[in-house]
C-alpha positions in Angstrom: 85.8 17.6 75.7 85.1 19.4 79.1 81.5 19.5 79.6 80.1 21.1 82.7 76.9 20.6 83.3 74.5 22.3 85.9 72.2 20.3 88.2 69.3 22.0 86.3 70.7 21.1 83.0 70.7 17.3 84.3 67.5 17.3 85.1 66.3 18.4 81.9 68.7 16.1 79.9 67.2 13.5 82.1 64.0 14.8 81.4 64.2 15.3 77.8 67.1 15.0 75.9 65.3 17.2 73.1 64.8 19.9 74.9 68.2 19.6 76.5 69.3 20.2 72.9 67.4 22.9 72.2 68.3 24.9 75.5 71.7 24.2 74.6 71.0 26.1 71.1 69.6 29.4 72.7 66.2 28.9 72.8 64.3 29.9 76.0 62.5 27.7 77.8 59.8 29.5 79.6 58.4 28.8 82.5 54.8 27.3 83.6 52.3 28.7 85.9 52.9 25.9 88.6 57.0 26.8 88.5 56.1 30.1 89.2 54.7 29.2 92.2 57.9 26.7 93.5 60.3 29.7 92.6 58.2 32.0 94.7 57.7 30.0 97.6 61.2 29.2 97.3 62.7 32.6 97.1 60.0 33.5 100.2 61.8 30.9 102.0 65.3 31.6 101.6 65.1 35.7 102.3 62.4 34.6 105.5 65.6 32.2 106.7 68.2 35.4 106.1 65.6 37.2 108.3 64.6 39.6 105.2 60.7 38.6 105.3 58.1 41.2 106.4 56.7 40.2 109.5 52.8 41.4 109.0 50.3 39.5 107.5 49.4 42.3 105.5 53.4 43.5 104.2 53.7 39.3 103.4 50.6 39.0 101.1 52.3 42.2 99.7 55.5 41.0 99.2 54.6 37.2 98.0 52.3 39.1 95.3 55.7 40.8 94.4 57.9 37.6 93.9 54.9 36.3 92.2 54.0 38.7 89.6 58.4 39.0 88.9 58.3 35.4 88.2 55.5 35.4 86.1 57.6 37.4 83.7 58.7 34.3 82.6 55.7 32.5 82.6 54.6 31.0 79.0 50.7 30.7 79.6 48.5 28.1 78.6 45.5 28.2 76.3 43.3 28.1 78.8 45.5 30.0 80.7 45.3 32.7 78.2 41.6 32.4 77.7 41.6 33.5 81.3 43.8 36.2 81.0 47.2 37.4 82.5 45.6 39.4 85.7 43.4 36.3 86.5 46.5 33.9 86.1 48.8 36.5 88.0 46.2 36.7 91.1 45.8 32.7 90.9 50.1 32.4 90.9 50.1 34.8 94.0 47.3 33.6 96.0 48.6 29.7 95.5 52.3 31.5 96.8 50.8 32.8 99.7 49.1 30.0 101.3 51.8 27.5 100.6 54.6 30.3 101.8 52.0 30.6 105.1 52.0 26.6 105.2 56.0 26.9 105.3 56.2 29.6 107.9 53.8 27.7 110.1 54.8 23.8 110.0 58.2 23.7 107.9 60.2 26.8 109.5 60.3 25.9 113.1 62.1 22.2 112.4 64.6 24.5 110.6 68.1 25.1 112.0 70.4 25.9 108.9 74.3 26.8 109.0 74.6 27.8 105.0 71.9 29.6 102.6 71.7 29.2 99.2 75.1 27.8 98.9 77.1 27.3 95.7 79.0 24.2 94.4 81.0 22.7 92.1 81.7 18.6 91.8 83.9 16.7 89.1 82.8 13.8 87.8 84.0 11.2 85.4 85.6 14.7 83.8 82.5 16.5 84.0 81.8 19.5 86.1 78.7 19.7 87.8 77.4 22.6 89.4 74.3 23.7 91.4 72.9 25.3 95.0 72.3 23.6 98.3 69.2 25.3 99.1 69.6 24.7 103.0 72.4 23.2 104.8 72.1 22.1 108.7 74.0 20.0 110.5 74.8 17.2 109.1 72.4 17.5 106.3 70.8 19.3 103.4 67.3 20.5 103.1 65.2 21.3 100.0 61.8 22.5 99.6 59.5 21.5 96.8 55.6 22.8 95.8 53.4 20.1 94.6 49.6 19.7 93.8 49.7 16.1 95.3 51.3 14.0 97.7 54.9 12.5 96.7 55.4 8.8 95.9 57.1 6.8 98.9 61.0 7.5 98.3 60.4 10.2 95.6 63.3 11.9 97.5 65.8 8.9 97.4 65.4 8.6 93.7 66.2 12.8 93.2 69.5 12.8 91.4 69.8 16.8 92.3 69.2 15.7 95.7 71.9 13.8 96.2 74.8 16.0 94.1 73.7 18.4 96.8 74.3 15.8 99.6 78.0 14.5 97.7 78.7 18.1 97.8 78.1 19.0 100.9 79.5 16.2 102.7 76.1 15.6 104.6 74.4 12.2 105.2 71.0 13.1 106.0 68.2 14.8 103.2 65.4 16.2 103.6 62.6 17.5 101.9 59.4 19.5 102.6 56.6 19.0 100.0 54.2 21.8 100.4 51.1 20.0 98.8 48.4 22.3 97.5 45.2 20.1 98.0 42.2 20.9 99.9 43.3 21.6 103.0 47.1 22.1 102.8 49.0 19.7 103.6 53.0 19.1 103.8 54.7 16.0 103.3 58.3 15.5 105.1 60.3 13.0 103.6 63.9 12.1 104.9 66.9 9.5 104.0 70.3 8.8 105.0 72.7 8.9 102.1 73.8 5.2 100.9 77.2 4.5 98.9 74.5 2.6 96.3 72.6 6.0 96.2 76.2 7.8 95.7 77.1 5.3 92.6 73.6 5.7 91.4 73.5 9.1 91.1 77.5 9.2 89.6 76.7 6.7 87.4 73.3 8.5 86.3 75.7 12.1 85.6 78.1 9.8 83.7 76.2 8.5 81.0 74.5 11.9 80.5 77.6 13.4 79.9 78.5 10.4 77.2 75.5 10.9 76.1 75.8 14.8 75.5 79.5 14.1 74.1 78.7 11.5 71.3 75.2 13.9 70.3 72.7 11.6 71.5 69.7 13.3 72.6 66.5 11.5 72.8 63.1 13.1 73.8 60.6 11.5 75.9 57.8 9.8 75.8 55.5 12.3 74.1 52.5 10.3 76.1 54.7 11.4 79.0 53.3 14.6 81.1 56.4 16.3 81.3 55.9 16.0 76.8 52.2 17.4 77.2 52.9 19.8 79.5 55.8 21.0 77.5 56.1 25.0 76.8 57.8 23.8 73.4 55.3 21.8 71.7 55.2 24.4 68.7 58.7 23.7 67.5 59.5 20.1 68.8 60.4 17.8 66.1 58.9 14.7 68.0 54.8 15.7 68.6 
């Protein structure tokens, strides 16, 4: 059987191989408050690169309050969340975009020298084709940008499987990655590697035995202590909580 698999249906396998299963069924995963955020930041960053970003302070806060309130279409809210209502939550999503898309623009942008946006790819392995997007490409290297509410653990990025499929794919050596922390103040958090052969083997090795593992119908959930379990959009119809 061909199986191929895209880098965001890794990471979920990896995550969870429940909800892998249940994805893989039709049922929508929606999105949290917190993705919201990363997907509008994210999709600030890649139209201000391609030059497409208003310029004003004023058109920007207009315009992140845009990508935030089309990605909250997909949001799946909280209790308390809900409690606080969807205008409240919306306004929160937007104003959390707009400082950390600020943060970007200000300390992240100027490092930034790309030669590809947003770049599609495909890579076999062990049978399998694996797919996904090289969010920036430079020189030499690939670039990603991720949203967090505290500072990354040392080598977070050297252990990112997705990373490093977007480094085998493009050839590049270097990654990077620019962890817009929202903490009082802002802070960003640049963490870089040189690609390893152990780091290539790790991350083939790691793609391998999810596709064996989707192939023979193995999919095992997490640790439901785990936050990635509590935090989970599908408690109501997991078999495992």
């Amino acid at each position: 059987m061909s199986i191929t698999l895209s880098t965001g249906q890794f990471a979920t396998f990896s995550q969870c191989g429940h909800k892998y299963l249940l994805a893989s069924q039709g049922v929508e995963i929606p999105a949290t408050t917190r993705q919201a955020v990363s997907r509008a930041v994210r999709a600030a960053v890649q139209q201000d690169l391609r030059q497409n970003a208003p310029q004003s302070p004023q058109e920007a806060r207009h315009w992140i309050d845009g990508l935030a309130q089309g990605e909250m279409a997909r949001v799946a809210l909280t209790p308390a969340e809900a409690a606080r209502g969807m205008k409240t939550t919306t306004d929160r999503v937007a104003y959390s975009a707009t400082r950390l898309y600020g943060l970007w623009r200000a300390c992240v942008k100027p490092r930034i020298h790309h030669t590809h946006l947003g770049r599609g790819f495909e890579l076999g392995i062990g049978g399998a084709t694996i797919t996904g997007t090289i969010e920036i490409q430079e020189s030499g290297g690939v670039r990603a940008t991720k949203v967090r509410t505290r500072h990354p653990e040392k080598g977070e990025s050297e252990r990112d499987v997705g990373l490093i499929l977007q480094a085998i794919a493009a050839g590049a050596e270097r990654v990077t990655t620019d962890y817009l922390i929202e903490s009082d103040p802002l802070a960003v958090d640049r963490q870089e590697f040189t690609l390893s052969d152990s780091q290539v083997e790790m991350a083939r090795e790691r793609v391998k035995a999810a596709v064996a593992a989707i192939e023979m119908g193995v999919f095992l959930p997490c640790d439901t202590s785990d936050w990635r379990c509590t935090s989970c959009p599908l408690h109501a119809i997991c078999l495992y909580v």
